[in-house]
DSSP file (Angstrom, degrees, kcal/mol; ACC not computed):
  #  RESIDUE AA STRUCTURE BP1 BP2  ACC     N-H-->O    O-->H-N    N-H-->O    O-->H-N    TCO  KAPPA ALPHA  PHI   PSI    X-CA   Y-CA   Z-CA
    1    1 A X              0   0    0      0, 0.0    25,-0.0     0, 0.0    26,-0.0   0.000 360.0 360.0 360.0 137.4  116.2   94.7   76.1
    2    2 A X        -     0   0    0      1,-0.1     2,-0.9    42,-0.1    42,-0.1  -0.484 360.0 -92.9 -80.2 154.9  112.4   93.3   76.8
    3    3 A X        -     0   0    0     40,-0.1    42,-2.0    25,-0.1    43,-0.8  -0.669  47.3-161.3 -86.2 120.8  110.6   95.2   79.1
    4    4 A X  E     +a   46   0A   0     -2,-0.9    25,-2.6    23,-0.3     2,-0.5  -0.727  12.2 177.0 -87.8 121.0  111.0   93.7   82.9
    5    5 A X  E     -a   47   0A   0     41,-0.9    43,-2.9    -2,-0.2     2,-0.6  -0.965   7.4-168.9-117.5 162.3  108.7   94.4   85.9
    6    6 A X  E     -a   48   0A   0     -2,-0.5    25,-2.1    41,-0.2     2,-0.4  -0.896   4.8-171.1-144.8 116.1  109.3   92.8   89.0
    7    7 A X  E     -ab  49  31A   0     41,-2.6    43,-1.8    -2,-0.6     2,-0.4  -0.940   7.4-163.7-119.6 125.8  106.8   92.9   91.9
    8    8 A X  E     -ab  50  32A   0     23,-1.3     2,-0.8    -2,-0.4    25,-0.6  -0.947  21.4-150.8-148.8 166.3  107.1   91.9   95.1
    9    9 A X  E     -a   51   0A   0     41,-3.1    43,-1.5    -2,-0.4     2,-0.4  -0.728  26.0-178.9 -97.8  86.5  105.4   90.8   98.7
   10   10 A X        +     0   0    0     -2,-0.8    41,-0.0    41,-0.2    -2,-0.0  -0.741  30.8 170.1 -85.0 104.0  107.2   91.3  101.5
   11   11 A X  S    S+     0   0    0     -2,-0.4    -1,-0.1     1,-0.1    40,-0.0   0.911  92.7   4.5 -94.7 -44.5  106.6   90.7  105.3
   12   12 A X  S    S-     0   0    0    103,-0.0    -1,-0.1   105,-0.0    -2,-0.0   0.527 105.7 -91.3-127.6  15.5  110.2   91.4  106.4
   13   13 A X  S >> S+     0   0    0    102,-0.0     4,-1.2     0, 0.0     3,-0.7  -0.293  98.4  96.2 132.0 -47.9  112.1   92.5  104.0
   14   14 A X  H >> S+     0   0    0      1,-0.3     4,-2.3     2,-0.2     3,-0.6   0.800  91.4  49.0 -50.0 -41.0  113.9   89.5  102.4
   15   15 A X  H 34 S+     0   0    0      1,-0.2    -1,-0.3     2,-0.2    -6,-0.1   0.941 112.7  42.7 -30.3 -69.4  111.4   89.3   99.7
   16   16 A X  H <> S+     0   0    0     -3,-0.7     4,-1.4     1,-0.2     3,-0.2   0.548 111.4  65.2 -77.0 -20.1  111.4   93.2   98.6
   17   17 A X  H <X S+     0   0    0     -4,-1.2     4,-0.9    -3,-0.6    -1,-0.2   0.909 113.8  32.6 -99.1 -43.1  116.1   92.7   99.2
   18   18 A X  H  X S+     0   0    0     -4,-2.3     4,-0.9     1,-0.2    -1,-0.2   0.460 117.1  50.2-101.9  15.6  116.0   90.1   96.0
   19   19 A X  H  > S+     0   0    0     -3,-0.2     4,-0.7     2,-0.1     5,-0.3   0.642 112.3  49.0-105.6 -11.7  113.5   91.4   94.0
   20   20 A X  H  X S+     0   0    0     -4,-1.4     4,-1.2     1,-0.2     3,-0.5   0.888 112.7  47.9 -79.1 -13.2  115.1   94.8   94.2
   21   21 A X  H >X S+     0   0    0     -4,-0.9     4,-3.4     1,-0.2     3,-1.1   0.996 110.0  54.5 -54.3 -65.6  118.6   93.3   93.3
   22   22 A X  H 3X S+     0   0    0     -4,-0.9     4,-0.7     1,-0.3    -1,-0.2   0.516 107.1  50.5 -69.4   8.8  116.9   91.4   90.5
   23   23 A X  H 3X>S+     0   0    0     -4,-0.7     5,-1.4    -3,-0.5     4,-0.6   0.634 109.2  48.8-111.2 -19.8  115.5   94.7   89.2
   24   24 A X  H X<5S+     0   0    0     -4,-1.2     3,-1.5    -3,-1.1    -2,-0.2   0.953 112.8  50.6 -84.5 -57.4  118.9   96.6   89.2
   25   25 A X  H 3<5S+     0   0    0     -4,-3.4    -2,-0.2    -5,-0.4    -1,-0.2   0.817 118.8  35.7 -43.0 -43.6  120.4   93.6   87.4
   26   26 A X  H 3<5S-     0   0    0     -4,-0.7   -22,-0.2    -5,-0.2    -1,-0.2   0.439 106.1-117.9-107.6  -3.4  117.7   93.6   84.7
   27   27 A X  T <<5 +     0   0    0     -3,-1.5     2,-0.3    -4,-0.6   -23,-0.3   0.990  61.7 171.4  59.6  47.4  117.2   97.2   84.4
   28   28 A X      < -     0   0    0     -5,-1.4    -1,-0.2     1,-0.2   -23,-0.2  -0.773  49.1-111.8 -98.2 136.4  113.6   96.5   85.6
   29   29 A X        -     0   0    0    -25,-2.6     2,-0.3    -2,-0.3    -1,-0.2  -0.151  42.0-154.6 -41.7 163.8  110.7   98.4   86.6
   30   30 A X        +     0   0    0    -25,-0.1     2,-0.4    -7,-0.0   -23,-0.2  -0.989  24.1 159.6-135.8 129.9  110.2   97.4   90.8
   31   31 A X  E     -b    7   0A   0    -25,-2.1   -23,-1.3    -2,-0.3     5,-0.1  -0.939  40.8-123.7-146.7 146.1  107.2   97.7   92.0
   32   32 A X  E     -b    8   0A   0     -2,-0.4   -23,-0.1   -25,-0.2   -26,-0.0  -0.287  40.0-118.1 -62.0-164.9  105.7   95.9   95.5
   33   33 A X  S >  S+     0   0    0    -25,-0.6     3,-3.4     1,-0.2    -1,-0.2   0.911 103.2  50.9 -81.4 -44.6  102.8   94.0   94.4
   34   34 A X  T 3  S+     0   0    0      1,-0.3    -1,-0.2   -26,-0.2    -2,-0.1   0.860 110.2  54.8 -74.7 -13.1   99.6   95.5   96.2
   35   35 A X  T 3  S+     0   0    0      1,-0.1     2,-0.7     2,-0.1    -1,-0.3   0.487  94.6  86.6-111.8  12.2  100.8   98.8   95.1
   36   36 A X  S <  S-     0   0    0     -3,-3.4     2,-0.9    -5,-0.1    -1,-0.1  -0.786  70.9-137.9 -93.4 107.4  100.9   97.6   90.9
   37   37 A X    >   -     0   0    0     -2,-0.7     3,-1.8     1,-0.2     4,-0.4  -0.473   2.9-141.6 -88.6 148.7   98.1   98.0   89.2
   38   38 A X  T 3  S+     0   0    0     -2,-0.9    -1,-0.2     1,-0.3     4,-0.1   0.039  93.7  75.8 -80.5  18.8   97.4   95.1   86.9
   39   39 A X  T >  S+     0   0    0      2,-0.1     3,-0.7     1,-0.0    -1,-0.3   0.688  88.5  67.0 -98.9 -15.9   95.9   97.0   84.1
   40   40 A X  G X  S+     0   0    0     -3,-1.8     3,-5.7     1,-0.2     4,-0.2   0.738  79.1  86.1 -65.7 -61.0   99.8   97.9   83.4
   41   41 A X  G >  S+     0   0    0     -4,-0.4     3,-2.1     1,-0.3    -1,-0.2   0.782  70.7  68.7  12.4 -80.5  100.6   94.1   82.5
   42   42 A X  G <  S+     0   0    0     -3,-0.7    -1,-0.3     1,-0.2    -2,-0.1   0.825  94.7  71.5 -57.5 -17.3   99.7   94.4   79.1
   43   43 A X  G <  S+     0   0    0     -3,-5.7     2,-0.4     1,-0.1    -1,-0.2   0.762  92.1  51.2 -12.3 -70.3  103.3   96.8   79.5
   44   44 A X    <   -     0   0    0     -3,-2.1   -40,-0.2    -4,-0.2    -1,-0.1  -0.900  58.1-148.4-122.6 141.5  106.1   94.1   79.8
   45   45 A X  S    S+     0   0    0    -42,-2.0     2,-0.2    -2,-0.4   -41,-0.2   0.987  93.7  41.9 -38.2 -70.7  107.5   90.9   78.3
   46   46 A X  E     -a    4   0A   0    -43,-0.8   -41,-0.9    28,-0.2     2,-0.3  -0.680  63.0-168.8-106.3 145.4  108.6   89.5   81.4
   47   47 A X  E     -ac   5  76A   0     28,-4.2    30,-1.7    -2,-0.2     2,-0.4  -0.989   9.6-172.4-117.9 133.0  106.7   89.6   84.6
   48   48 A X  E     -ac   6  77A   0    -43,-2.9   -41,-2.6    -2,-0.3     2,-0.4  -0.989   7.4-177.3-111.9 148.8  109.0   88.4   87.9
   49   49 A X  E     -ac   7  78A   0     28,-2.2    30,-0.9    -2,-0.4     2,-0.3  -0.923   4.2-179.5-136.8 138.9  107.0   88.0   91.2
   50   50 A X  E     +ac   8  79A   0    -43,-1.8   -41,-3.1    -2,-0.4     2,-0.4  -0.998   5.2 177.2-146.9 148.6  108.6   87.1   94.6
   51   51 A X  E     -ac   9  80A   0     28,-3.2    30,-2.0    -2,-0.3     2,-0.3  -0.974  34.1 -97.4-139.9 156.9  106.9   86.6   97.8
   52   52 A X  E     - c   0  81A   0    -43,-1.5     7,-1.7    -2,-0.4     2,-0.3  -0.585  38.7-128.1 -56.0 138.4  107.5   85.7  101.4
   53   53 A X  E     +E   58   0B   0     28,-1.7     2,-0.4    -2,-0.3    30,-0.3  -0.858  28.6 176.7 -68.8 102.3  106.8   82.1  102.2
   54   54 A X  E >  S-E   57   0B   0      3,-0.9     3,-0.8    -2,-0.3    28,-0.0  -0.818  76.5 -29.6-127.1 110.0  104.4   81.4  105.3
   55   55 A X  T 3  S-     0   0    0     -2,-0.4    -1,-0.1     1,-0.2     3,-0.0   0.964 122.4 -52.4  34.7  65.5  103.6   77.7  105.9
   56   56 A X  T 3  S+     0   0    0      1,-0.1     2,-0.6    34,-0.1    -1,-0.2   0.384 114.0 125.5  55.2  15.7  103.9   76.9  102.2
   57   57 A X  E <   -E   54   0B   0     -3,-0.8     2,-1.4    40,-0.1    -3,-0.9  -0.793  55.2-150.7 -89.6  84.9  101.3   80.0  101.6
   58   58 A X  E >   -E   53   0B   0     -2,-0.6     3,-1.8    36,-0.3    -5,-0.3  -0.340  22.1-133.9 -63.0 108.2  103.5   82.3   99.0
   59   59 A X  T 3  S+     0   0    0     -7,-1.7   -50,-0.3    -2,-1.4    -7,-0.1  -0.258  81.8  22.7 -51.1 135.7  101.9   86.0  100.1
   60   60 A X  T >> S+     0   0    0     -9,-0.1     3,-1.1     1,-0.1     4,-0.6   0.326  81.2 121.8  88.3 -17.0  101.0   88.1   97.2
   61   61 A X  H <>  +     0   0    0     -3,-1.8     4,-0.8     1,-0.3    -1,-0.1   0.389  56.8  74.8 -85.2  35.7  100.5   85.6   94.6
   62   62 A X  H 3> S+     0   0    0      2,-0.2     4,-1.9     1,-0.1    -1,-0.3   0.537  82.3  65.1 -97.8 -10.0   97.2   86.3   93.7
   63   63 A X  H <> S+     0   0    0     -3,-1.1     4,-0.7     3,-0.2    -2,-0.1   0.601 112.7  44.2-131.6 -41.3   98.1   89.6   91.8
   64   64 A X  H >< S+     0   0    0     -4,-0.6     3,-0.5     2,-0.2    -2,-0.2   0.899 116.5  43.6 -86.9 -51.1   99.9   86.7   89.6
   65   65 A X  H >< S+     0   0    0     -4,-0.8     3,-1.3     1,-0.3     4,-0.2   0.948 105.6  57.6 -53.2 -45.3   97.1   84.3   89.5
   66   66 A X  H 3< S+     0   0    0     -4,-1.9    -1,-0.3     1,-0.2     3,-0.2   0.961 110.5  46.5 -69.5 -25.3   94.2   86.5   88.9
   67   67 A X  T <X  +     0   0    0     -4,-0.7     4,-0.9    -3,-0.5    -1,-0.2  -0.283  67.6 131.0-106.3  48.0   95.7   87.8   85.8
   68   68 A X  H X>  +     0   0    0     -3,-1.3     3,-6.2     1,-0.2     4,-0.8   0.986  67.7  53.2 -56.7 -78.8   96.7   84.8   84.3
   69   69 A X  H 34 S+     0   0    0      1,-0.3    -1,-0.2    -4,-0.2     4,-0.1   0.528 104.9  52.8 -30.6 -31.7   95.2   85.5   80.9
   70   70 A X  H 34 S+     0   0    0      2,-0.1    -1,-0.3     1,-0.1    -2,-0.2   0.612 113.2  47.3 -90.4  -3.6   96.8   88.5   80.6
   71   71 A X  H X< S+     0   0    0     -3,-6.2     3,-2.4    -4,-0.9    -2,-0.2   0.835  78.0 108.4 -65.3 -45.8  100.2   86.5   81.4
   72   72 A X  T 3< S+     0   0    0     -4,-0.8    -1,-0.2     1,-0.3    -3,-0.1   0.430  86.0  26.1  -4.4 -58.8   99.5   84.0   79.2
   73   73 A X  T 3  S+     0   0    0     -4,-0.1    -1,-0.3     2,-0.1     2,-0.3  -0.040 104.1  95.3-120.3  31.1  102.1   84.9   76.5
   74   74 A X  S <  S-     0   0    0     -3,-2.4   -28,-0.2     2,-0.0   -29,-0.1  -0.980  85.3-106.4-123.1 134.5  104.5   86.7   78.8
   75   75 A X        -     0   0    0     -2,-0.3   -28,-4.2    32,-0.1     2,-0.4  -0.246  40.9-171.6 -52.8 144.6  107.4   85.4   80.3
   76   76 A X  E     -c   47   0A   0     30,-0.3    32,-1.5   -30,-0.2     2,-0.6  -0.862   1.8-174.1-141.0 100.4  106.5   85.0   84.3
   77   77 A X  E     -cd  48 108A   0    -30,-1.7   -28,-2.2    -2,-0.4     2,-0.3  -0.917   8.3-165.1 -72.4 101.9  109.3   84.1   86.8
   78   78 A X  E     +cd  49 109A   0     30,-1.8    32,-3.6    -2,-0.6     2,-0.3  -0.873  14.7 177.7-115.3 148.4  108.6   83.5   90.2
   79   79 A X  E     -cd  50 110A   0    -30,-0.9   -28,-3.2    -2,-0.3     2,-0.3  -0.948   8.2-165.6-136.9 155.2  110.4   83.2   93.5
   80   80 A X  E     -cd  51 111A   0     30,-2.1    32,-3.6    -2,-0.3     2,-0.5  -0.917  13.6-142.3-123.3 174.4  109.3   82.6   96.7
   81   81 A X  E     +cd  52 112A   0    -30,-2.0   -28,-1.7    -2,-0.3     2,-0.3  -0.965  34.2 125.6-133.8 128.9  111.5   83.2  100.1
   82   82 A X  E    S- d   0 113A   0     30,-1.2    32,-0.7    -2,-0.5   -28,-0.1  -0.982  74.7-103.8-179.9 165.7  111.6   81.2  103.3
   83   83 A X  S    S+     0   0    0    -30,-0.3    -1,-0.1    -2,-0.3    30,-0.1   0.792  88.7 111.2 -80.7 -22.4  113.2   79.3  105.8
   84   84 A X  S    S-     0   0    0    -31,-0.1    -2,-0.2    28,-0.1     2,-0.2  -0.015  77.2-109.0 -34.0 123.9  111.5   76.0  103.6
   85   85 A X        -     0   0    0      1,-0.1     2,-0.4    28,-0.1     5,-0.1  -0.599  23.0-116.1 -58.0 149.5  114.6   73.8  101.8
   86   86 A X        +     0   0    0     -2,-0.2     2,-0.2    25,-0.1    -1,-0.1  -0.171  64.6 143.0 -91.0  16.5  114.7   74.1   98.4
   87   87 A X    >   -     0   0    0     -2,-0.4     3,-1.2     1,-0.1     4,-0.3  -0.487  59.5-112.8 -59.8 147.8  114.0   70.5   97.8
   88   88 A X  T 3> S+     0   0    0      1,-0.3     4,-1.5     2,-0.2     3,-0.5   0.767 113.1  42.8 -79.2 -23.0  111.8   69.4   94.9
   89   89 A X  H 3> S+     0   0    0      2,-0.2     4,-0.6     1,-0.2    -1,-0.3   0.635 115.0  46.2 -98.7  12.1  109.0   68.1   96.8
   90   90 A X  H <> S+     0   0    0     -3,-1.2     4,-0.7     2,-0.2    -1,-0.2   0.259 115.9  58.3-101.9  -9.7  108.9   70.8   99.3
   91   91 A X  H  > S+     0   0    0     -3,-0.5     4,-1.0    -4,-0.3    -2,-0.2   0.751 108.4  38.2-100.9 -22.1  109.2   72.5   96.0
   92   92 A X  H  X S+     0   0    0     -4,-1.5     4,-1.7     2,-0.2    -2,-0.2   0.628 101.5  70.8 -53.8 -47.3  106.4   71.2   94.6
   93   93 A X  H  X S+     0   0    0     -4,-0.6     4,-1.0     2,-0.2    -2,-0.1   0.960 105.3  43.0 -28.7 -80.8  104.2   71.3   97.6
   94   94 A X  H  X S+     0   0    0     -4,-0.7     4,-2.0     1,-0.3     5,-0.5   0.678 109.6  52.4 -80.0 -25.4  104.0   75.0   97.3
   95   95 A X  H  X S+     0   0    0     -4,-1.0     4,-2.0     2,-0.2     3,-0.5   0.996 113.3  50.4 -50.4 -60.5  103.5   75.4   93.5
   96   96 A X  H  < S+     0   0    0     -4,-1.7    -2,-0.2     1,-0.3    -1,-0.1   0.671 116.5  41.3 -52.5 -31.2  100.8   73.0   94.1
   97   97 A X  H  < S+     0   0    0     -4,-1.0    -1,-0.3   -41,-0.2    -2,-0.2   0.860 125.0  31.2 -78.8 -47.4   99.5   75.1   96.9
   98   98 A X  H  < S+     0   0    0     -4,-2.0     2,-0.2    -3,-0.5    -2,-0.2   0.687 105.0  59.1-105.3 -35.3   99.8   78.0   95.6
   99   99 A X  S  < S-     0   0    0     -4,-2.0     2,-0.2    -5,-0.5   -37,-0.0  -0.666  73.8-104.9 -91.9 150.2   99.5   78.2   91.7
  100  100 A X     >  -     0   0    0     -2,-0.2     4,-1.4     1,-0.1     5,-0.2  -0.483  35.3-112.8 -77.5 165.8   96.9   77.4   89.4
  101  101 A X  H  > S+     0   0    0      2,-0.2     4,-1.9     1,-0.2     5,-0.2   0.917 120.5  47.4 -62.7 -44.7   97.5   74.0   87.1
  102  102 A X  H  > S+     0   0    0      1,-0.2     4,-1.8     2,-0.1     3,-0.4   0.986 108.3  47.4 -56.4 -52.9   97.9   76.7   84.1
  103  103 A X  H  > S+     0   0    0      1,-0.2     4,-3.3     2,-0.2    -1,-0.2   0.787 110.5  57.9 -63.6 -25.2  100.3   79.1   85.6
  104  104 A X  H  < S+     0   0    0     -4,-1.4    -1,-0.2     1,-0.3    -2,-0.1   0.942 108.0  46.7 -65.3 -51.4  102.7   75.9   86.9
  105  105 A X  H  < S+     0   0    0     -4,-1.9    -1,-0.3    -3,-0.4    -2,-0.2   0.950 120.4  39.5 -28.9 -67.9  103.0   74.8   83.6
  106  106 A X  H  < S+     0   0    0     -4,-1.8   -30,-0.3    -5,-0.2    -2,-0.2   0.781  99.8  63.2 -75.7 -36.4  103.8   78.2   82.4
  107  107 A X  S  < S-     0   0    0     -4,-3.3     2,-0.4    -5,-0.1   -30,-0.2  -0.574  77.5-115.5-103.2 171.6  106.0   80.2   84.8
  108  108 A X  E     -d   77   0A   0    -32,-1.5   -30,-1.8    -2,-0.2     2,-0.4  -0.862  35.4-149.5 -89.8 124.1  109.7   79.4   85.9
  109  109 A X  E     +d   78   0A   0     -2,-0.4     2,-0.3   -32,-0.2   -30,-0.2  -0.845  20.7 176.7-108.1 131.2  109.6   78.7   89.3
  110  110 A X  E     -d   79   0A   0    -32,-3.6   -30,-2.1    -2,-0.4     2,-0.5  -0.974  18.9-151.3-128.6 156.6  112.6   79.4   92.2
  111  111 A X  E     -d   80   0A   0     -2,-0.3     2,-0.4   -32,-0.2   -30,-0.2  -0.880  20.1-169.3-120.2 139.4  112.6   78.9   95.7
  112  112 A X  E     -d   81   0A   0    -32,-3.6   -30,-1.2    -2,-0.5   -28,-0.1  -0.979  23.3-113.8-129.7 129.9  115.2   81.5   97.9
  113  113 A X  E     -d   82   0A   0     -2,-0.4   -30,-0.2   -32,-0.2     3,-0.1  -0.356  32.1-139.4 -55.1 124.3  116.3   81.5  101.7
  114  114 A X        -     0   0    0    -32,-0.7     2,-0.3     1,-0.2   -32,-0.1   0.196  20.9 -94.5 -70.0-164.4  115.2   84.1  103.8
  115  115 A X        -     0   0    0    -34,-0.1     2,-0.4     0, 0.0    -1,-0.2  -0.753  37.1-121.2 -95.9 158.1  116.7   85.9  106.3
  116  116 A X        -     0   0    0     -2,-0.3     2,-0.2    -3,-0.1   -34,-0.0  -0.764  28.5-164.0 -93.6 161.6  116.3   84.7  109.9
  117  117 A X        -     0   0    0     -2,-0.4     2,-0.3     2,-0.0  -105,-0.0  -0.546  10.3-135.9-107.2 175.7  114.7   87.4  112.1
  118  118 A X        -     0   0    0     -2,-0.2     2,-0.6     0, 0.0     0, 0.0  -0.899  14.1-143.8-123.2 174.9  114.7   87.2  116.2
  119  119 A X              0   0    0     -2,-0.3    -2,-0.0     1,-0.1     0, 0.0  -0.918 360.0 360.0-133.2 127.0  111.8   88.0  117.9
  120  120 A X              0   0    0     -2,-0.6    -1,-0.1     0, 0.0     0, 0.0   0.754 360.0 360.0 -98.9 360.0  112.0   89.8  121.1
């Protein structure tokens, strides 16, 4: 099995609930993001990243972006999570926003629902 890490950014939890899922499923390293260091990369096959969604800003995805080059020839899955529909141009929107022209091209992108919170 290639070696899986999966990092992710997390404001309230929903983020950090599917990437740890996807890391039990895949028998993957878990790590959040801020706390991975990115000399580690050169490591794994597959990179998956998920982040919270805040007015089409995925949090954390600079961790993916700055080390494009060392991505380059690794699979890179990314999800982000938010109350945003999962339509293609709302899906589009936020690759556009948020990714570089290479990394859109390169990684597999998914969009996931959050949880709702209340706020007291």
């Amino acid at each position: 099995m290639p070696r899986v890490v999966v990092l992710s950014k997390s404001r309230y939890g929903s983020s950090e609930k599917y990437a740890t899922w996807i890391a039990e499923e895949l028998e993957a390293d878990l790590f959040a993001a801020d706390s991975f260091d990115a000399k580690k990369f050169h490591s794994y096959e597959c990179v998956v990243f998920g982040g919270s969604l805040y007015a089409s800003e995925l949090i954390g995805i600079n961790v993916i972006n700055e080390n494009f080059e060392t991505l380059r020839n690794k699979k890179v899955v990314l999800f982000s999570v938010g109350a945003s529909p999962a339509r293609p141009e709302v899906l589009e929107e936020i690759k556009l926003k948020n990714l570089s022209p290479e990394m859109i091209c390169h990684a597999e992108f998914h969009h996931l629902r959050g949880a709702l919170t209340s706020i007291n």
